[in-house]
N, C-alpha and C positions, 0 to 999 in steps of 0.2 A: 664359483658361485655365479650365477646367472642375473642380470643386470640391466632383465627386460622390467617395464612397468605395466600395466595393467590395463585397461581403459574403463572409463565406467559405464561404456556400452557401446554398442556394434558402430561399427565406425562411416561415417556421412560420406555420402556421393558427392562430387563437383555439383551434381545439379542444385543437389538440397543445401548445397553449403550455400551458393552463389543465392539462391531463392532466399532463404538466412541474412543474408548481408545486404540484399537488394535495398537502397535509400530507396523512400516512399514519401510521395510529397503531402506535404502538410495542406490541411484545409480547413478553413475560419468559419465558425455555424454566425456570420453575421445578422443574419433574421432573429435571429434570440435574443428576447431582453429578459436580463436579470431586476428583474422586481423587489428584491430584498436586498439591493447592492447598498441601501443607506441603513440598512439596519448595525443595532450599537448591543455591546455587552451590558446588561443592564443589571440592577439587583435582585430580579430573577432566575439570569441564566446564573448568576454569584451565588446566589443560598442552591438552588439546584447542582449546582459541581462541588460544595463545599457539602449537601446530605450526602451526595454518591460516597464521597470520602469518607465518611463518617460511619456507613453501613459497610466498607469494603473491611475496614480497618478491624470493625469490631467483629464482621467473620472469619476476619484471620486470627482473631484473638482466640474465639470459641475452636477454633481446627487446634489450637498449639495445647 
């Protein structure tokens, strides 16, 4: 019985492995401000996430 495996596709050249693995150096968008950094979960976003729940729930109901 034969005791090869498989691959799950055509198998990667040194170049393309190496290009793959290449570390790539990180860079900071510091010119950007976030304008919504003090924003709070309020009792809007709460009654909004607590309908979403309520309409998901009761279409699963109606599929069963």
């Amino acid at each position: 019985m034969k005791s090869e495996s498989i691959g799950a596709g055509a198998p990667i050249s040194k170049k393309d492995l190496k290009d793959l693995l290449h570390e790539t150096k990180e860079t900071l968008a510091v010119e950007l401000k976030n304008d919504n950094s003090n924003s709070t979960f309020g009792y809007l976003d709460l009654w909004n996430v607590q309908k979403r729940q309520r309409t998901a729930a009761s279409m699963r109901r109606r599929l069963m």
